[in-house]
C-alpha positions in Angstrom: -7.2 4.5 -16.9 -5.0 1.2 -15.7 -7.1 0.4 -12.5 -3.8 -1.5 -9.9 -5.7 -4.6 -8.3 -4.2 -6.5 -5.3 -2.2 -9.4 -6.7 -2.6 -11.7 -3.8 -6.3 -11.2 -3.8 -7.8 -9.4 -6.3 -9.0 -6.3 -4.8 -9.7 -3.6 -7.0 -9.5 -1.0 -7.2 -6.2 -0.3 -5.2 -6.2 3.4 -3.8 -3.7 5.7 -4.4 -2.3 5.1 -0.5 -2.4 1.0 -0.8 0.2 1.5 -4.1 2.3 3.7 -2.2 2.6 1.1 1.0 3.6 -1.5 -1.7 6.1 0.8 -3.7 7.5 2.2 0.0 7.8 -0.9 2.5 8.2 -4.1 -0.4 9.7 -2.2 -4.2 9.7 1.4 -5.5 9.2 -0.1 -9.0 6.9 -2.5 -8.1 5.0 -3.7 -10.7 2.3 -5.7 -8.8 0.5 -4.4 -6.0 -0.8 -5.7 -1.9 -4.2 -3.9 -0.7 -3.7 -2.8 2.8 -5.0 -6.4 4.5 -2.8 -8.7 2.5 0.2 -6.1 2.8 -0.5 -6.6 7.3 -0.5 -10.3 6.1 2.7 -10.1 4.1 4.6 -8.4 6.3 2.8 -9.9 9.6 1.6 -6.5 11.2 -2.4 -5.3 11.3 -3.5 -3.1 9.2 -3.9 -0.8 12.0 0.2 -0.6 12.4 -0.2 -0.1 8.3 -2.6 3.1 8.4 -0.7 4.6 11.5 2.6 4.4 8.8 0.6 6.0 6.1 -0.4 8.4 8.6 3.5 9.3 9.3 4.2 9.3 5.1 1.5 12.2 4.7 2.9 14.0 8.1 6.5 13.5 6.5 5.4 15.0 3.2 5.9 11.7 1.0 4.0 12.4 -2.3 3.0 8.9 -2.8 0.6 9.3 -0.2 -2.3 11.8 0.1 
């Protein structure tokens, strides 16, 4: 199986919930991937903000999520 590692930092392996945080806040066809701390980083919120959205994607039904 293609393991997704983080491309800023090299975290790996990315879960399933990391990818979809990258393919729903930065590209849906993204290619290359954050992990959840340099995604905060990125987009300058905490990771805390970051699992509280993932929280609202499962509630919401999102499928990229679980």
């Amino acid at each position: 199986m293609n393991q997704k590692i983080c491309y800023v930092c090299g975290k790996e392996p990315l879960s399933k919930n990391e990818i979809g945080l990258t393919k729903k806040l930065i590209n849906q066809k993204a290619k290359s991937f954050y992990c959840i701390s340099c995604l905060a980083e990125e987009l300058d919120v905490t990771v805390e903000e970051l699992q509280a959205k993932i929280e609202d994607f499962i509630n919401d039904g999102c499928k990229l999520f679980s």
